[in-house]
N, C-alpha and C positions, 0 to 999 in steps of 0.2 A: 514450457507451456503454462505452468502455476503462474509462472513472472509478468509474462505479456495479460493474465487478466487479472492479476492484481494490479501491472498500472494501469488497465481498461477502467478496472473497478474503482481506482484512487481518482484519474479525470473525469469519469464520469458523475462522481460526487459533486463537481462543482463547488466541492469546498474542503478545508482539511479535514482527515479524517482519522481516526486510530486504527490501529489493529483487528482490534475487536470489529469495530464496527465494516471491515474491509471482508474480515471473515464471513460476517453475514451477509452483506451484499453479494459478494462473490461466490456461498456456497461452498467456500474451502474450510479444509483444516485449518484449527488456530497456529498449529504450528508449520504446517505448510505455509501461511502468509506471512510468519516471522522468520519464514526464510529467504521463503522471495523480496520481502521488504528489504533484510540485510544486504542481500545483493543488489536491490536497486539503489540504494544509499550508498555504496562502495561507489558501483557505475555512474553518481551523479543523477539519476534518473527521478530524485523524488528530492524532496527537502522539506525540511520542519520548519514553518511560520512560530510554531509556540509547542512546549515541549509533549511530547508523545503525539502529536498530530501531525501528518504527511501530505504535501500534495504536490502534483506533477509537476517538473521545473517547465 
């Protein structure tokens, strides 16, 4: 559940984004969204333009 709206929350950015900033839009925990992140980075599901910023493949 955490997962699918962290990447709601990362494409709807429209642009890369951190952690931090995933956490606020989303309303999650910081470390609930560095968990879901690490999982969609295994899965391919996200990728980094430039370092520590994420956004949907």
């Amino acid at each position: 559940m955490e997962k699918a709206k962290v990447l709601e929350t990362i494409k709807a950015a429209g642009e890369p984004i951190n952690a931090g900033k995933v956490a606020e839009l989303s309303g999650l925990d910081r470390k609930v969204v560095d968990k879901a992140m690490k999982q969609l980075k295994e899965e391919g599901e996200i990728v980094s333009p430039k370092r520590c910023y994420w956004t949907a493949k």
